[in-house]
C-alpha positions as CSV (number, residue, x, y, z in Angstrom):
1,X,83.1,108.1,106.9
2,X,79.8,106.8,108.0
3,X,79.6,103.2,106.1
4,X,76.5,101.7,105.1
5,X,75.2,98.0,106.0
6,X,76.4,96.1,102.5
7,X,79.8,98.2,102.6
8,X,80.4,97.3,106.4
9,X,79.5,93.3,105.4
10,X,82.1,93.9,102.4
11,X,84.5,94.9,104.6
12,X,84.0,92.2,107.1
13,X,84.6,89.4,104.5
14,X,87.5,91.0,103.1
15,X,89.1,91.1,107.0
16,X,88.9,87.3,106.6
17,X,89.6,86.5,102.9
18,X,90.9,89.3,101.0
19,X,91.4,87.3,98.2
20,X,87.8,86.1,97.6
21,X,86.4,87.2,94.2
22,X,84.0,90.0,93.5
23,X,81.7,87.3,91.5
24,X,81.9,85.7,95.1
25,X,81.5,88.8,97.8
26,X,78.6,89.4,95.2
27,X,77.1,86.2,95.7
28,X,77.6,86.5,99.6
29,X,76.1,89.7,99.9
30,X,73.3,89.7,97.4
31,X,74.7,92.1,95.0
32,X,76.2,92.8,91.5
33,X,79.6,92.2,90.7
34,X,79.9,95.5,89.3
35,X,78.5,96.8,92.3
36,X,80.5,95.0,94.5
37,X,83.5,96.7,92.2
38,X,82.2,100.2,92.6
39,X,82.6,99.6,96.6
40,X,85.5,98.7,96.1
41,X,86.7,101.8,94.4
42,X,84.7,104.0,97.0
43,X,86.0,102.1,100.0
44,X,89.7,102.2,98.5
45,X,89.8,105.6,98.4
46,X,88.1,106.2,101.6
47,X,88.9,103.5,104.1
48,X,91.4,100.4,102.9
49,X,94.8,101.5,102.7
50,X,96.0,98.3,101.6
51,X,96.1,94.7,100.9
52,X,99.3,92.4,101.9
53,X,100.4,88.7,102.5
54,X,99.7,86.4,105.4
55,X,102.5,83.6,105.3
56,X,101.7,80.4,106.5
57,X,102.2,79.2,109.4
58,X,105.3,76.5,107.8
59,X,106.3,80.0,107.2
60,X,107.2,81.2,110.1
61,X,107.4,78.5,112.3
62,X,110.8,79.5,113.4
63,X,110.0,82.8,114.5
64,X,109.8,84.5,117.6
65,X,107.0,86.7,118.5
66,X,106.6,89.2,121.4
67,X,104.9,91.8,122.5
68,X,107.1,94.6,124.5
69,X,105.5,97.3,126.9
70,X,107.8,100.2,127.2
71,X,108.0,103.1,129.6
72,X,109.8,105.7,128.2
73,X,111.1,109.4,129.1
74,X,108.4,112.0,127.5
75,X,111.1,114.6,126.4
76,X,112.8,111.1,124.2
77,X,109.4,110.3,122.6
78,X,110.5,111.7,119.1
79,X,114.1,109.8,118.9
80,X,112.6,106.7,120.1
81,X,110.0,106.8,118.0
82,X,112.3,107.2,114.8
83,X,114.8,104.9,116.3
84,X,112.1,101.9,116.7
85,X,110.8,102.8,112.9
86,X,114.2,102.0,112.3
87,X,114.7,98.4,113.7
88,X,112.8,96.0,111.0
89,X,112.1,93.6,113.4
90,X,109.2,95.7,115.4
91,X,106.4,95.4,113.3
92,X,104.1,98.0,114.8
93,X,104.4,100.6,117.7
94,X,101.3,101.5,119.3
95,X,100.8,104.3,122.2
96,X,98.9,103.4,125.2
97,X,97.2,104.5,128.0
98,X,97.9,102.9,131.8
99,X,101.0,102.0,133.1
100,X,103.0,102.2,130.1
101,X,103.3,104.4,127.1
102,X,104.2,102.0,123.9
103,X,103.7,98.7,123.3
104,X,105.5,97.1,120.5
105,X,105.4,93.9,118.7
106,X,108.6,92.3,117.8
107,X,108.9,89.5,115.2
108,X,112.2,87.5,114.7
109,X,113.8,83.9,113.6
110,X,114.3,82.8,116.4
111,X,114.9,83.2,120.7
112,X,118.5,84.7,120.5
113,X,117.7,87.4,117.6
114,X,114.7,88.5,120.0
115,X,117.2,88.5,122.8
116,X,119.1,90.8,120.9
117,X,116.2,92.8,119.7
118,X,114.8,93.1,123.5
119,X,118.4,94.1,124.9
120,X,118.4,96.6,122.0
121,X,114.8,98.5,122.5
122,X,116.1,98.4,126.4
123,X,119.5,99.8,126.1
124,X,117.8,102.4,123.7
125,X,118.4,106.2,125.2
126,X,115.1,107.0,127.0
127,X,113.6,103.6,128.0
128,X,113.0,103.7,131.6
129,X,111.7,100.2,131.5
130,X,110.6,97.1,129.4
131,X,108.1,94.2,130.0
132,X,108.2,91.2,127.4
133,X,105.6,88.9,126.6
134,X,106.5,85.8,124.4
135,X,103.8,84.8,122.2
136,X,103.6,81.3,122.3
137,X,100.9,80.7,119.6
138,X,98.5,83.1,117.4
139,X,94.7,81.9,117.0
140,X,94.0,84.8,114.9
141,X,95.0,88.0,113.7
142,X,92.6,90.2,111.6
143,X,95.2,93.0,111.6
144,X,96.9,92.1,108.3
């Protein structure tokens, strides 16, 4: 879908405050509320798939975060696939180009349950091999 200018700028400020008003995204961009709505509605059914929750950081300040690059064996892609979808600690898995073929991020409460995580994504049948990247702080994530 080819967006136009206003509905590209909508989108920007909702990547950074979903939660601001229509009244206010109005305001901001120079249009109607009730256009701003009808954008909304378009770009809903077209382009944003949803809206969710960023905690705090108080939130999670006990958590662990990593990012894991995984080779795997080609033939195993399916069962690992399913078997990662399965583990509610990886929060996304992404396929790569390179050196590796996924790269996975991993969010847990704390070092030891990420050890445990990490020794379970390596042990899994098909992993070849697993680099881990602690991530020691987040500046920002326009993801969620």
């Amino acid at each position: 879908m080819q967006l136009q200018e206003k509905e590209q700028q909508l989108l920007d400020l909702l990547k950074v405050n979903s939660r601001m008003s229509a009244a206010e995204l109005g305001r901001q961009l120079g249009l109607a509320r009730s256009t701003i709505h009808m954008m909304l509605s378009r770009l809903e059914a077209k382009i944003i798939d949803s809206y969710t929750v960023k905690l705090k950081d108080f939130a999670t300040e006990n958590q662990s975060a990593c990012y894991i690059l995984i080779t795997r064996d080609p033939k195993k892609a399916p069962q690992i696939e399913e078997k990662m979808r399965s583990i509610a600690e990886i929060d996304s898995l992404v396929t790569v180009a390179g050196l590796y073929d996924f790269i996975a991020v991993v969010r847990t409460n704390g070092n030891q349950h990420m050890d445990r995580i990490l020794t379970e994504i390596a042990m899994m049948d098909g992993i070849i091999k697993t680099e881990s990247h602690i991530i020691l702080s987040e500046k920002f994530d326009r993801s969620m």
